[in-house]
Jmol script that loads the backbone (N, CA, C; Angstrom):
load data "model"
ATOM      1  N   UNK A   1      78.220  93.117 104.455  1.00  0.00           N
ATOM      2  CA  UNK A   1      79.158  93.078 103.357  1.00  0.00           C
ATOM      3  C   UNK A   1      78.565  92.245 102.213  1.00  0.00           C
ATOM      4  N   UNK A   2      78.473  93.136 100.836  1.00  0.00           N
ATOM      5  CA  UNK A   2      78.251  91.858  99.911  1.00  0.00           C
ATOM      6  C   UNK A   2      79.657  91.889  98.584  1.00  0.00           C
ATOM      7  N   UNK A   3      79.886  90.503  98.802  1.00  0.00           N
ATOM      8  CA  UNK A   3      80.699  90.211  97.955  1.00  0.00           C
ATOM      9  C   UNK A   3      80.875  90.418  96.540  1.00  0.00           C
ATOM     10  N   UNK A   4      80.002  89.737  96.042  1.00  0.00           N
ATOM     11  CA  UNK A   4      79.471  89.958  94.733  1.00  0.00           C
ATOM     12  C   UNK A   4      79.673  91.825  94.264  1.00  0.00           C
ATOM     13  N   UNK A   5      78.994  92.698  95.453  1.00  0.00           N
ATOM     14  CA  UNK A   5      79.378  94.026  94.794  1.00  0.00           C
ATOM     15  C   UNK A   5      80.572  94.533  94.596  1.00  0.00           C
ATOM     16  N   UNK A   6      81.425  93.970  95.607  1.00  0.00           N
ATOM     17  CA  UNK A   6      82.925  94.301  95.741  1.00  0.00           C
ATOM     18  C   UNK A   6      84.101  93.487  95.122  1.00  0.00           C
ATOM     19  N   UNK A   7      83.197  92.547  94.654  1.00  0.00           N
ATOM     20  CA  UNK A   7      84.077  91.834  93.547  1.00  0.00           C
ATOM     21  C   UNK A   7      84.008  92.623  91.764  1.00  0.00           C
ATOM     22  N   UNK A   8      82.674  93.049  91.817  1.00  0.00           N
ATOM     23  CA  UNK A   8      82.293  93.899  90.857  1.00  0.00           C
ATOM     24  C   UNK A   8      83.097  95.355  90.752  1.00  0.00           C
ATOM     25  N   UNK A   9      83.104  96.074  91.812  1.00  0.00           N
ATOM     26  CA  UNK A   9      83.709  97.060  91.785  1.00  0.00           C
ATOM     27  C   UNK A   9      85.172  97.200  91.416  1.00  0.00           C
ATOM     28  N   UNK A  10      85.740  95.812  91.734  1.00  0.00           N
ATOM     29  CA  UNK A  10      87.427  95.444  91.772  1.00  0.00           C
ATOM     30  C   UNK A  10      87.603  95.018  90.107  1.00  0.00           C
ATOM     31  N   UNK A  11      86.540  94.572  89.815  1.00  0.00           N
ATOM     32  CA  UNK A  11      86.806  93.920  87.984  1.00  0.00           C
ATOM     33  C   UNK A  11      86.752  95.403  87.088  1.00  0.00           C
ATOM     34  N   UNK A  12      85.610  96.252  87.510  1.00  0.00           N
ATOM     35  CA  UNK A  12      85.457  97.970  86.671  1.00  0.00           C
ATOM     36  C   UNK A  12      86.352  98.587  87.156  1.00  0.00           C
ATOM     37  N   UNK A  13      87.469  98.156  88.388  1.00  0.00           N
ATOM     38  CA  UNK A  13      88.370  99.309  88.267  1.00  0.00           C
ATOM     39  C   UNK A  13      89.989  98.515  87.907  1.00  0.00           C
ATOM     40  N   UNK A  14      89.996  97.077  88.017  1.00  0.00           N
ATOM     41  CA  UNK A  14      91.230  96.759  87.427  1.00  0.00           C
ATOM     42  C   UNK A  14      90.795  96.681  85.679  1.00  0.00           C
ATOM     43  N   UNK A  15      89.954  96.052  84.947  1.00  0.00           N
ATOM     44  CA  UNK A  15      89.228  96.579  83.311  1.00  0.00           C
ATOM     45  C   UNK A  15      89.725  97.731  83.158  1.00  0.00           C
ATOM     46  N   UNK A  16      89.371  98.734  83.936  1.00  0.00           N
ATOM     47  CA  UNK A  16      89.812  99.726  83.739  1.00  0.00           C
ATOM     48  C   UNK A  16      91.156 100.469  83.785  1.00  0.00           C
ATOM     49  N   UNK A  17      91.631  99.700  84.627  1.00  0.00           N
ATOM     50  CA  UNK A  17      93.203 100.031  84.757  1.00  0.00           C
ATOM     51  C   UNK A  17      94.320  99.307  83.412  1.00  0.00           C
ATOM     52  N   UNK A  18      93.698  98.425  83.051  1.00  0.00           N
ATOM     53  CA  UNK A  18      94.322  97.714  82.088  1.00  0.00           C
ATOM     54  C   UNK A  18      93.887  98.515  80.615  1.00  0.00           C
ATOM     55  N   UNK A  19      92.768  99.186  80.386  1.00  0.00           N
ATOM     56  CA  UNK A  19      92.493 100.055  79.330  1.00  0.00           C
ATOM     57  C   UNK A  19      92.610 101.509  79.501  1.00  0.00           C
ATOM     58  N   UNK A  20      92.778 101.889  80.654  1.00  0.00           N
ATOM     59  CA  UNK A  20      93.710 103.389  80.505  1.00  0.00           C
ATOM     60  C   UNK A  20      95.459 103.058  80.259  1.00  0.00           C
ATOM     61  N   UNK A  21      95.706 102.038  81.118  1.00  0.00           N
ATOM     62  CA  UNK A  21      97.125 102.108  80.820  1.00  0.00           C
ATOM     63  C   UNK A  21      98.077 101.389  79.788  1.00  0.00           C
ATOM     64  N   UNK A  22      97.176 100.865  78.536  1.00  0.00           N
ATOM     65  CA  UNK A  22      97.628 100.034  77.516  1.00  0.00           C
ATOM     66  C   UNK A  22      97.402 100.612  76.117  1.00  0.00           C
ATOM     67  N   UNK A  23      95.904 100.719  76.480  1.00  0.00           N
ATOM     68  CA  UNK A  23      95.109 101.277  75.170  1.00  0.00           C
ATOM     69  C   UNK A  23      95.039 102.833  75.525  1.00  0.00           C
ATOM     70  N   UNK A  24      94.500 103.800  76.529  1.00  0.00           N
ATOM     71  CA  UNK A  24      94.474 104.835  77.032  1.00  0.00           C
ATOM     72  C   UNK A  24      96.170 105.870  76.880  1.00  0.00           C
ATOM     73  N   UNK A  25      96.827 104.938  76.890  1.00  0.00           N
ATOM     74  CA  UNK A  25      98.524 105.237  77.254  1.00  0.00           C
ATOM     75  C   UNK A  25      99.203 105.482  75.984  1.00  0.00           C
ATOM     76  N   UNK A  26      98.314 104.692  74.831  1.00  0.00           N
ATOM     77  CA  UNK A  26      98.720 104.654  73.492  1.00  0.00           C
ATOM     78  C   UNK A  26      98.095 105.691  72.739  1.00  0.00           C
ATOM     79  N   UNK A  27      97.234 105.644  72.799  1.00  0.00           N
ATOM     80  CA  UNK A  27      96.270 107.374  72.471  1.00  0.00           C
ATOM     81  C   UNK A  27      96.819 109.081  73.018  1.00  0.00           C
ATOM     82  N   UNK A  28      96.966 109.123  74.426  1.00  0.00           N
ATOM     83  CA  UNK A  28      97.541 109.927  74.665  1.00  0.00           C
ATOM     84  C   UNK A  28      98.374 110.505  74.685  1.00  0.00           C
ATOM     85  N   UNK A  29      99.862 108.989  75.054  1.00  0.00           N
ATOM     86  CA  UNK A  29     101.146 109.718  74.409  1.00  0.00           C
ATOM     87  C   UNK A  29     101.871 109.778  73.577  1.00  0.00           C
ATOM     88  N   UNK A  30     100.352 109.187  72.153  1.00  0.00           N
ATOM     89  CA  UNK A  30     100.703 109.312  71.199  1.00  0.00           C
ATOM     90  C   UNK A  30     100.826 110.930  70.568  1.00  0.00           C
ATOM     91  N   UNK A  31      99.566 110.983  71.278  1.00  0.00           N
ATOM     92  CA  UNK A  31      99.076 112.763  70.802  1.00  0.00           C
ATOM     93  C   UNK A  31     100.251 113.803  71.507  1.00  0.00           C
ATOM     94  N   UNK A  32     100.816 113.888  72.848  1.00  0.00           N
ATOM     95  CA  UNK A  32     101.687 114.131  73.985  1.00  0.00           C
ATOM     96  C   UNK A  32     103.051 114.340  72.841  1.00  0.00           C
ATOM     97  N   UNK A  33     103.384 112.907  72.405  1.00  0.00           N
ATOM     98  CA  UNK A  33     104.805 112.952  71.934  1.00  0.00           C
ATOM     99  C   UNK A  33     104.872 113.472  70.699  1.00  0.00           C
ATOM    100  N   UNK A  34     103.866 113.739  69.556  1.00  0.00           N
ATOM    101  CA  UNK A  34     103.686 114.420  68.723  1.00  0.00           C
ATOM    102  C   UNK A  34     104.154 116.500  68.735  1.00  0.00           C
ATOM    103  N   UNK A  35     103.729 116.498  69.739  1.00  0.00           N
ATOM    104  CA  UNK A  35     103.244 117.864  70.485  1.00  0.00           C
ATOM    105  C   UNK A  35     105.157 118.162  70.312  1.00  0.00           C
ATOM    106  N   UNK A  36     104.759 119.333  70.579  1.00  0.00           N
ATOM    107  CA  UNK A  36     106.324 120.491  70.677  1.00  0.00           C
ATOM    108  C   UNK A  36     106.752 120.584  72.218  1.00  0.00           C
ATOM    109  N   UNK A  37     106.252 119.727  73.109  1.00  0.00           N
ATOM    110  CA  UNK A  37     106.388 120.320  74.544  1.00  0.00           C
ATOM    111  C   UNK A  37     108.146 119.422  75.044  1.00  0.00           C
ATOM    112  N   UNK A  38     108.471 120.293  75.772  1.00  0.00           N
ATOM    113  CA  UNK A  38     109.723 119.701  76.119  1.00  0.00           C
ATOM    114  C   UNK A  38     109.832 118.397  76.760  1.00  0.00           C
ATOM    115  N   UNK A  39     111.094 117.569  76.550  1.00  0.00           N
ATOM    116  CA  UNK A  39     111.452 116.095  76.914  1.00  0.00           C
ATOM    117  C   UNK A  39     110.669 115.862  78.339  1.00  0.00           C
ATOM    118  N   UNK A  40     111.130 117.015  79.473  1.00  0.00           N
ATOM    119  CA  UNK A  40     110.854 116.413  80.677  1.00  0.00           C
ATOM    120  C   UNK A  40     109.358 116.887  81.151  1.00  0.00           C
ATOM    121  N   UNK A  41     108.566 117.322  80.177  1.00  0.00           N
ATOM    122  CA  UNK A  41     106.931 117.941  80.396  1.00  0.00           C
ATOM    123  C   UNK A  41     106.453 116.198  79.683  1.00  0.00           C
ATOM    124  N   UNK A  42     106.639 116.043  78.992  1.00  0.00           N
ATOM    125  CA  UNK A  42     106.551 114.654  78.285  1.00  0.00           C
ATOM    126  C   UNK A  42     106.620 113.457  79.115  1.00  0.00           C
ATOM    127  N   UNK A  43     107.896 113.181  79.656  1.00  0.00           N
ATOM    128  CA  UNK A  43     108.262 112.044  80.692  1.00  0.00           C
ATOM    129  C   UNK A  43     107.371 112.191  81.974  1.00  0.00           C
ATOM    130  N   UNK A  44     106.966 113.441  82.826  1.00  0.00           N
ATOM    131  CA  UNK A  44     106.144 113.971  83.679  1.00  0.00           C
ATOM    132  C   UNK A  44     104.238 113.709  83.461  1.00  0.00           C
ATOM    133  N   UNK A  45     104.506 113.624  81.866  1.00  0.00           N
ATOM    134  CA  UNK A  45     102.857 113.687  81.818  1.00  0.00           C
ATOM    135  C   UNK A  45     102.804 111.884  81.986  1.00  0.00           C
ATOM    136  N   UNK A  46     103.671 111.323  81.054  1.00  0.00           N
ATOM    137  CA  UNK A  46     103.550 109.859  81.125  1.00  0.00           C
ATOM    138  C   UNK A  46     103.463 109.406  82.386  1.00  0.00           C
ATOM    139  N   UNK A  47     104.409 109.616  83.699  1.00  0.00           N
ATOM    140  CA  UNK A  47     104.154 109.431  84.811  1.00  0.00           C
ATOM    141  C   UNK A  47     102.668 110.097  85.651  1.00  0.00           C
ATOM    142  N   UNK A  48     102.130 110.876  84.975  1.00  0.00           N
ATOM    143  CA  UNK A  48     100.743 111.705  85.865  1.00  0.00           C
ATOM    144  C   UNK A  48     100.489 110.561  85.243  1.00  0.00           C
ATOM    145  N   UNK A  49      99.975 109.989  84.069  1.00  0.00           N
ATOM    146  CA  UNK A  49      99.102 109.728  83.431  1.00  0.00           C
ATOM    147  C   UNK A  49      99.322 107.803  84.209  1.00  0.00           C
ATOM    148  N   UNK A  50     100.177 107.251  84.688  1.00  0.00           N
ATOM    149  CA  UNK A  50     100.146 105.998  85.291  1.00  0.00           C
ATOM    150  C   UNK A  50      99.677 106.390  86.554  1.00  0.00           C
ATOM    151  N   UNK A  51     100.303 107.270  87.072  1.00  0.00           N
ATOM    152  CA  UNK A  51      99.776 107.559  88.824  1.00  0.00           C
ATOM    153  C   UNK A  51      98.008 106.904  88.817  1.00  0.00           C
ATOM    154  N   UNK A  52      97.314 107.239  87.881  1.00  0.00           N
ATOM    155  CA  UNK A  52      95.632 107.063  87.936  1.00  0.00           C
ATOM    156  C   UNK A  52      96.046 105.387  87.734  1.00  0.00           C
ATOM    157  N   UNK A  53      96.617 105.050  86.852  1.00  0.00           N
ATOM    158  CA  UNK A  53      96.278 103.307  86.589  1.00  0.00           C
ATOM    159  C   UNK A  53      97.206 103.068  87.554  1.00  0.00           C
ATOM    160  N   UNK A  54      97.904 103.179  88.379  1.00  0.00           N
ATOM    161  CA  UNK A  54      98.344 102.103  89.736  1.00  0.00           C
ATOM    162  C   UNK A  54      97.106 102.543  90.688  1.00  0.00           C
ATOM    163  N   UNK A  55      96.268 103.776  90.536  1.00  0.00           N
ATOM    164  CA  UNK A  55      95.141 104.164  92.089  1.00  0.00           C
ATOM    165  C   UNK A  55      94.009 103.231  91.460  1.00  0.00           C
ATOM    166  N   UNK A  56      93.887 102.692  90.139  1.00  0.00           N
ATOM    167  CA  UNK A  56      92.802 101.687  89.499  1.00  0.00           C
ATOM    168  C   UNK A  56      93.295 100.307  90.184  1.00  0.00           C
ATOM    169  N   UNK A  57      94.500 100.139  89.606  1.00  0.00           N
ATOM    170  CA  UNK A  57      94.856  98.676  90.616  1.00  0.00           C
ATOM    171  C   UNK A  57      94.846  98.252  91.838  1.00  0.00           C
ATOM    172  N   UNK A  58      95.585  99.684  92.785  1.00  0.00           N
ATOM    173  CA  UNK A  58      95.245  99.583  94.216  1.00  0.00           C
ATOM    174  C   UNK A  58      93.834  99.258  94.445  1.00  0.00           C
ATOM    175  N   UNK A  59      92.728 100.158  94.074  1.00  0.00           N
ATOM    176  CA  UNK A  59      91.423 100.126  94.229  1.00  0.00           C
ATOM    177  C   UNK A  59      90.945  98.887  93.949  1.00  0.00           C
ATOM    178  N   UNK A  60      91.070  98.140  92.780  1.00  0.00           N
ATOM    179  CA  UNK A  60      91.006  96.630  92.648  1.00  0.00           C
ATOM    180  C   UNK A  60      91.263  95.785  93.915  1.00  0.00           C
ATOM    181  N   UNK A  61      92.639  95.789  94.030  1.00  0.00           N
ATOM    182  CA  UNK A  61      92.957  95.108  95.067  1.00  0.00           C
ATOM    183  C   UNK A  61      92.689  95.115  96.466  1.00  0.00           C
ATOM    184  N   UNK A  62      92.166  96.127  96.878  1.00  0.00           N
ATOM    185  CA  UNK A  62      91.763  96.845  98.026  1.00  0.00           C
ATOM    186  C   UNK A  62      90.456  96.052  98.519  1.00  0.00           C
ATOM    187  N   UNK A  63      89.329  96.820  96.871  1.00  0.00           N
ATOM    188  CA  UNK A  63      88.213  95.717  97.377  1.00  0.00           C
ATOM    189  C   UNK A  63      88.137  94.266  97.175  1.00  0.00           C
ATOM    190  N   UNK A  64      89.010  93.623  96.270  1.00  0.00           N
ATOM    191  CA  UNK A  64      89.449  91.973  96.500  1.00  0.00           C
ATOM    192  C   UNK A  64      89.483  91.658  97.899  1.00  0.00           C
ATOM    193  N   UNK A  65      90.322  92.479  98.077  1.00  0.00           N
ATOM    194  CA  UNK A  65      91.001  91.732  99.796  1.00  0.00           C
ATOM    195  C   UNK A  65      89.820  92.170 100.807  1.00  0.00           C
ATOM    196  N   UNK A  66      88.648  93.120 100.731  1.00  0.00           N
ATOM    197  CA  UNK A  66      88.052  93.557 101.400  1.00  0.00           C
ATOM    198  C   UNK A  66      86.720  92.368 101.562  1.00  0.00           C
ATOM    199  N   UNK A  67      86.809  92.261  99.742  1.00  0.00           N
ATOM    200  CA  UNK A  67      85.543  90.795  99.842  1.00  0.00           C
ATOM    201  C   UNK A  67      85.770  89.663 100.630  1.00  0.00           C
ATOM    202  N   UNK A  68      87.011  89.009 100.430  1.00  0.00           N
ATOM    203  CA  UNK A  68      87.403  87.885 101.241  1.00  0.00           C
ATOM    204  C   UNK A  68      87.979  88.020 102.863  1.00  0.00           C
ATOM    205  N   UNK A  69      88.208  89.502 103.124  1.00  0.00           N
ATOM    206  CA  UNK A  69      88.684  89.453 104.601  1.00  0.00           C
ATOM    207  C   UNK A  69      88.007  90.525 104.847  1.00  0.00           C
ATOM    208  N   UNK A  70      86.298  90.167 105.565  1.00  0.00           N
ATOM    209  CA  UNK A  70      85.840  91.526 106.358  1.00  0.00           C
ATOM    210  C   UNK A  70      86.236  92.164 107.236  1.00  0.00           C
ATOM    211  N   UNK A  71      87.599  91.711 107.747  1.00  0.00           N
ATOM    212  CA  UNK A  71      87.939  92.576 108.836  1.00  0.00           C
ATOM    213  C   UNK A  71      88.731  93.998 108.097  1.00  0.00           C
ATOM    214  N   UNK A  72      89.282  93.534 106.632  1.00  0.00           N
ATOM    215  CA  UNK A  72      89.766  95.008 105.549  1.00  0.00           C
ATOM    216  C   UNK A  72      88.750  95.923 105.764  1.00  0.00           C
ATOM    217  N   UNK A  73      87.507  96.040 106.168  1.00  0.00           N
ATOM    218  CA  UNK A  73      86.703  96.699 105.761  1.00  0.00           C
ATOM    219  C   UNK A  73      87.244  98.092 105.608  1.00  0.00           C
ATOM    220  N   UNK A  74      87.791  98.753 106.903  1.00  0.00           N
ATOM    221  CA  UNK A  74      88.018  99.817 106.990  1.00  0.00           C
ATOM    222  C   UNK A  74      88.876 100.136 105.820  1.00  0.00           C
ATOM    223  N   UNK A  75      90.327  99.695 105.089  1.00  0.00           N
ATOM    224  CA  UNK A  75      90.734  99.811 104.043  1.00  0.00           C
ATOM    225  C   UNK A  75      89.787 100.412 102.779  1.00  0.00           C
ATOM    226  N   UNK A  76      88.718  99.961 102.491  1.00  0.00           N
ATOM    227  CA  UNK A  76      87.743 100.332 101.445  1.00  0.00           C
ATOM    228  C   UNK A  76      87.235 101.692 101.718  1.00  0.00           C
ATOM    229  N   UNK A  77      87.193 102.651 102.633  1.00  0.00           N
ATOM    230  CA  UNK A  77      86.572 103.847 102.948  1.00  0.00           C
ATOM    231  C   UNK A  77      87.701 104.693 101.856  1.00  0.00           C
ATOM    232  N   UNK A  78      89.045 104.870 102.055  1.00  0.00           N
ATOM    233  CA  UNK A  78      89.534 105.974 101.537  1.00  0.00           C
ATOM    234  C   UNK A  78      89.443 105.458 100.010  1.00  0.00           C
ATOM    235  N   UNK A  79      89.188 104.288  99.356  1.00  0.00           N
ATOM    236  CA  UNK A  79      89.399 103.541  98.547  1.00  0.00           C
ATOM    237  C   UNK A  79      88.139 104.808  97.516  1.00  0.00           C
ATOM    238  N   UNK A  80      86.538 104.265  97.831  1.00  0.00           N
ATOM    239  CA  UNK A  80      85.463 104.856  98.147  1.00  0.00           C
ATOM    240  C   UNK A  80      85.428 106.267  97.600  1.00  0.00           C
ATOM    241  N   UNK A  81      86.012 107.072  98.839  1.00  0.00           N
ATOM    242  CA  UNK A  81      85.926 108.166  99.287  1.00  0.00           C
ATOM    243  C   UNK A  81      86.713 108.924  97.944  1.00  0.00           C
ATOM    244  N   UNK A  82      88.117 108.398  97.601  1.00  0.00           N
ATOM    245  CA  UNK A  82      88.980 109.138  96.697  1.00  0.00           C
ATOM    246  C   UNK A  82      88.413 108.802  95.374  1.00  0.00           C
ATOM    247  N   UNK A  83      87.615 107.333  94.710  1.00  0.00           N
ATOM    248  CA  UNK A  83      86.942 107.361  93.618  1.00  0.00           C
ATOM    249  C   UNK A  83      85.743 108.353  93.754  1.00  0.00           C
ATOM    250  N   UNK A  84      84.658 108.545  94.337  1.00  0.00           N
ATOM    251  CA  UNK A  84      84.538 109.494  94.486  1.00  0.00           C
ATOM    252  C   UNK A  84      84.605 110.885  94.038  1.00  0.00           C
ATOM    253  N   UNK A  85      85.856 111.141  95.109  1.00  0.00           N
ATOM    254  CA  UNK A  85      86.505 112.472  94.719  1.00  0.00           C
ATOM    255  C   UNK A  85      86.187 112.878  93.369  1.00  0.00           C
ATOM    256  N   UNK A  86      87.229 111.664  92.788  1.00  0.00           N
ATOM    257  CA  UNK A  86      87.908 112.065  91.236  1.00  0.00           C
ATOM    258  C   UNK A  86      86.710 111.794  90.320  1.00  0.00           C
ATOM    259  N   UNK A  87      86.068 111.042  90.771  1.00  0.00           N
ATOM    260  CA  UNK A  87      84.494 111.802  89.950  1.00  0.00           C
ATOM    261  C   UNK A  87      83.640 112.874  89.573  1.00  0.00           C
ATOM    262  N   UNK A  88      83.418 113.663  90.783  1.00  0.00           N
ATOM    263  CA  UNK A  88      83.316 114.634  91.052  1.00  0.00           C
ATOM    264  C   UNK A  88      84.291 115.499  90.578  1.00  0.00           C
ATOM    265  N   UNK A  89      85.306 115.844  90.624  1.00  0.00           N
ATOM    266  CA  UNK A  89      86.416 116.612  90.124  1.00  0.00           C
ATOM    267  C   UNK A  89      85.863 116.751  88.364  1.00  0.00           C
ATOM    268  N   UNK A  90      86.089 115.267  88.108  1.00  0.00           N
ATOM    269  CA  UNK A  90      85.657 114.461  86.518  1.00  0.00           C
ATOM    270  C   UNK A  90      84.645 115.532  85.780  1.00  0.00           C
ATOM    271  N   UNK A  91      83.547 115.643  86.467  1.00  0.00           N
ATOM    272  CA  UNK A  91      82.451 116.242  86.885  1.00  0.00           C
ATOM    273  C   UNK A  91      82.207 117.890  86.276  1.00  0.00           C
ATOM    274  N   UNK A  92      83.302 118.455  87.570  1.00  0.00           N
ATOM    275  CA  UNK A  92      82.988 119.429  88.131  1.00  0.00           C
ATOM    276  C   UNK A  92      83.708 120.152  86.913  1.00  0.00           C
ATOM    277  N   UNK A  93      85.204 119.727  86.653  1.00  0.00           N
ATOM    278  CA  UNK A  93      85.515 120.256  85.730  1.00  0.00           C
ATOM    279  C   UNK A  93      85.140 120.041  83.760  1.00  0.00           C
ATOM    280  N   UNK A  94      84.475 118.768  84.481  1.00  0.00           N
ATOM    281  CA  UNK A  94      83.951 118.632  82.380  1.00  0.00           C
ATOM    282  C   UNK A  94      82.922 119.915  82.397  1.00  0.00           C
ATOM    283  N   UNK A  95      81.979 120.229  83.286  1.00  0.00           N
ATOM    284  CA  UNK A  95      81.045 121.480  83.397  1.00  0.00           C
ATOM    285  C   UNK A  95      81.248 122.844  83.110  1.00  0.00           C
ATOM    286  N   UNK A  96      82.701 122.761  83.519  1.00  0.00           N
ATOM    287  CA  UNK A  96      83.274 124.557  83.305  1.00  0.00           C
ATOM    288  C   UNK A  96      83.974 124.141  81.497  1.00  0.00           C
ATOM    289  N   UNK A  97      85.453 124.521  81.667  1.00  0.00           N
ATOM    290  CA  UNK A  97      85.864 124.756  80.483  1.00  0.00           C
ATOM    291  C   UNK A  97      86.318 123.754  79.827  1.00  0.00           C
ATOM    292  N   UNK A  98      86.277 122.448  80.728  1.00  0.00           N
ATOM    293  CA  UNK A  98      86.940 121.013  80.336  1.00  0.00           C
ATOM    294  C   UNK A  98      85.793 120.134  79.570  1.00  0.00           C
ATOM    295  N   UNK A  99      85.202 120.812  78.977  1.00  0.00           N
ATOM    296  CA  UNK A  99      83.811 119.969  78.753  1.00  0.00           C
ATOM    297  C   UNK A  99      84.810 118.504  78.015  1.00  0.00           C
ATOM    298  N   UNK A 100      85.596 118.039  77.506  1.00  0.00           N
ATOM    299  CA  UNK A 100      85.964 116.887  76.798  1.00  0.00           C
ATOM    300  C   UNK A 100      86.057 116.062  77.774  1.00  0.00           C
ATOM    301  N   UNK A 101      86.465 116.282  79.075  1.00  0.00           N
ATOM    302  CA  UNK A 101      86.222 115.226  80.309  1.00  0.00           C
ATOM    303  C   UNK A 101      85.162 114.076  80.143  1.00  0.00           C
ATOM    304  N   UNK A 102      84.054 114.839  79.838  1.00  0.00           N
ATOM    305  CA  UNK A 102      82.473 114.511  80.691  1.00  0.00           C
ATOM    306  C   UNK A 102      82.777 113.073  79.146  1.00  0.00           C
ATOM    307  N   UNK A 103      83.165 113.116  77.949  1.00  0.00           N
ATOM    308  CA  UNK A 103      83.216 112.436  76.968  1.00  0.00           C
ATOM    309  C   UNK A 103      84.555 111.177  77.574  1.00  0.00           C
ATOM    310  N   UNK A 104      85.364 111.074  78.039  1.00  0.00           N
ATOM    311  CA  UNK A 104      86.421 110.171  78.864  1.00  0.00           C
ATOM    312  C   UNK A 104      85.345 109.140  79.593  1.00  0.00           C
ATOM    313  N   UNK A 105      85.890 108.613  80.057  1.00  0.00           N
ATOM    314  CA  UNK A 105      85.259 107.341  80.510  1.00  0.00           C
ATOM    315  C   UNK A 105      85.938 107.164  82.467  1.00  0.00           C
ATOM    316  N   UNK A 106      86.472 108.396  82.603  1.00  0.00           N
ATOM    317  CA  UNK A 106      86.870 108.631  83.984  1.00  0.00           C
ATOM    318  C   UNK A 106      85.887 108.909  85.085  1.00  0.00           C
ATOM    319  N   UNK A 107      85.385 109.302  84.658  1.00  0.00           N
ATOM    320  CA  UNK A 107      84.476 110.076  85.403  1.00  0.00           C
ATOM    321  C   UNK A 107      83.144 108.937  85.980  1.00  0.00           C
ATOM    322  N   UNK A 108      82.747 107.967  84.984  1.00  0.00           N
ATOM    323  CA  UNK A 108      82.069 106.707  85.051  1.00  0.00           C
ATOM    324  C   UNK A 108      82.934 105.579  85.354  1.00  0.00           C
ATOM    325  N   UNK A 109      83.951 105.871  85.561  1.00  0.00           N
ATOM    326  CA  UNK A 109      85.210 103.991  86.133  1.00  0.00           C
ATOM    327  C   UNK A 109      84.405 104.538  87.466  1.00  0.00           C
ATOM    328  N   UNK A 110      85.208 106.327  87.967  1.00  0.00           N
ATOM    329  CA  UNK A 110      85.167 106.387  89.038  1.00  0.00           C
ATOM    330  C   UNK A 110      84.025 106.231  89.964  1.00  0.00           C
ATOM    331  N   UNK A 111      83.249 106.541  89.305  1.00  0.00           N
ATOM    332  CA  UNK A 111      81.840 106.394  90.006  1.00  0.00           C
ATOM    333  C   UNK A 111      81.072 105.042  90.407  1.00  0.00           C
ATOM    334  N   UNK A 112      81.448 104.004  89.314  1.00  0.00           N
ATOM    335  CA  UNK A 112      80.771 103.261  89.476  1.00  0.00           C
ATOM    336  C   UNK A 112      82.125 102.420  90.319  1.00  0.00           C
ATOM    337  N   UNK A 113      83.312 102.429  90.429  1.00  0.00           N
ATOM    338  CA  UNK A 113      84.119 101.851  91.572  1.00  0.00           C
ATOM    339  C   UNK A 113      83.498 102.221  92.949  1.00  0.00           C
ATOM    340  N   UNK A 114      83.469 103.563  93.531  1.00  0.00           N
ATOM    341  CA  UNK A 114      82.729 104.019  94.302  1.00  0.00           C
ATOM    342  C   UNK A 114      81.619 103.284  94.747  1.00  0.00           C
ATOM    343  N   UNK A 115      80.430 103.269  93.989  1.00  0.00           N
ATOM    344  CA  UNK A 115      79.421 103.405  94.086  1.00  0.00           C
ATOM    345  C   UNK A 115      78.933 101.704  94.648  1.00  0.00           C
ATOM    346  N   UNK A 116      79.811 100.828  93.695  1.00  0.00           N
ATOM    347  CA  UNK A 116      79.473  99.100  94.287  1.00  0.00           C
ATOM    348  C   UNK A 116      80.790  98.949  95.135  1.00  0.00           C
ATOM    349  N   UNK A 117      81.731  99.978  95.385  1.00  0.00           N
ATOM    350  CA  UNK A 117      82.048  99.508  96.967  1.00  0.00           C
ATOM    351  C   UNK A 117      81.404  99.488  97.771  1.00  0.00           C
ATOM    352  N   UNK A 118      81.169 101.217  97.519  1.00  0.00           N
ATOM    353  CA  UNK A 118      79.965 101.671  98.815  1.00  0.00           C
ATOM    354  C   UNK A 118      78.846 100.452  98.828  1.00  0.00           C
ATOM    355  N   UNK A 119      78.274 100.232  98.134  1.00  0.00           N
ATOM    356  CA  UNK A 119      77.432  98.959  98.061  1.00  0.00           C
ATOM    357  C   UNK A 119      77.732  97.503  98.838  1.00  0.00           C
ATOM    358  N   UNK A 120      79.156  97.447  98.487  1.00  0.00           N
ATOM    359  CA  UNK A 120      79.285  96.170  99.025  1.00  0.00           C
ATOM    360  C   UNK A 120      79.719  96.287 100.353  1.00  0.00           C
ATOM    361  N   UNK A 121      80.487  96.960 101.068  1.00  0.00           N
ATOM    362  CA  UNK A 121      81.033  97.861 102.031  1.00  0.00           C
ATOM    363  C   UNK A 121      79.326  97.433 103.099  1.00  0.00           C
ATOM    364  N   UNK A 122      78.359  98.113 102.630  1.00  0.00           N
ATOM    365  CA  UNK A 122      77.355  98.557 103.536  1.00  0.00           C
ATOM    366  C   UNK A 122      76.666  97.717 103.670  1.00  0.00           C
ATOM    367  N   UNK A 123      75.777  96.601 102.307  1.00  0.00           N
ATOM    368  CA  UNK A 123      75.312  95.901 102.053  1.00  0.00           C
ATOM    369  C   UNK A 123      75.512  94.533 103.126  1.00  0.00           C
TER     370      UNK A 123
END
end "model"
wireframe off; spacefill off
backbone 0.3
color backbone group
C-alpha cells in the first residue's frame, strides 16, 4: 500500500468533485435552464448531473479511509474499477459522435483517480 498515492488520488477526485459541482453545475445548468426542455427533464438532469459529484466524494473518501486503514483495502477495488469504467465510457463515446467529451475534463479526473488508486492499492 502506498499512501501518498491514495492520498493523491482522494485530493483529484474530491478537487474534482468540488469543481464539477460548484463551478461545473453553474455552466451547465446554466445552459440546461436556458433551453426549452420541460421543468421535470431540467430537475432530472440537475440530479444526473450531482449523482457523478457525490461518486467523486465517495471515491475521495473511500481512498482516505483506505490510506489510513489497510484493512479498507478491499473497499478501493469497485472504487478503481467504476473510475475506470467511466473513463473508458468518457473515451469510448468522445470517439464516436460525442467528440465534445474527449474536451471535459471527465474522462482525465477519472483516470487519473483510477490509476493512483490502483497505484496505491498495489504499491
Amino acid at each position: 500500500m502506498n499512501y501518498w498515492f491514495l492520498m493523491t488520488g482522494a485530493s483529484v477526485a474530491l478537487v474534482g468533485a468540488f469543481f464539477h459541482g460548484v463551478v461545473g453545475q453553474k455552466i451547465y445548468m446554466g445552459n440546461i435552464n436556458k433551453s426549452e426542455l420541460e421543468a421535470l427533464t431540467k430537475s432530472l438532469s440537475l440530479v444526473s448531473w450531482h449523482i457523478f459529484t457525490i461518486f467523486l466524494i465517495v471515491s475521495a473518501i473511500t481512498l482516505v479511509s483506505v490510506a489510513y486503514f489497510s484493512s479498507f483495502r478491499i473497499a478501493a477495488y469497485p472504487i478503481i474499477l467504476a473510475n475506470m469504467l467511466g473513463a473508458i465510457l468518457f473515451v469510448f463515446l468522445g470517439l464516436g459522435k460525442h467528440n465534445a467529451l474527449l474536451s471535459l475534463p471527465g474522462a482525465y479526473l477519472m483516470i487519473a483517480t483510477a490509476l493512483l488508486g490502483g497505484l496505491g492499492v498495489y504499491l
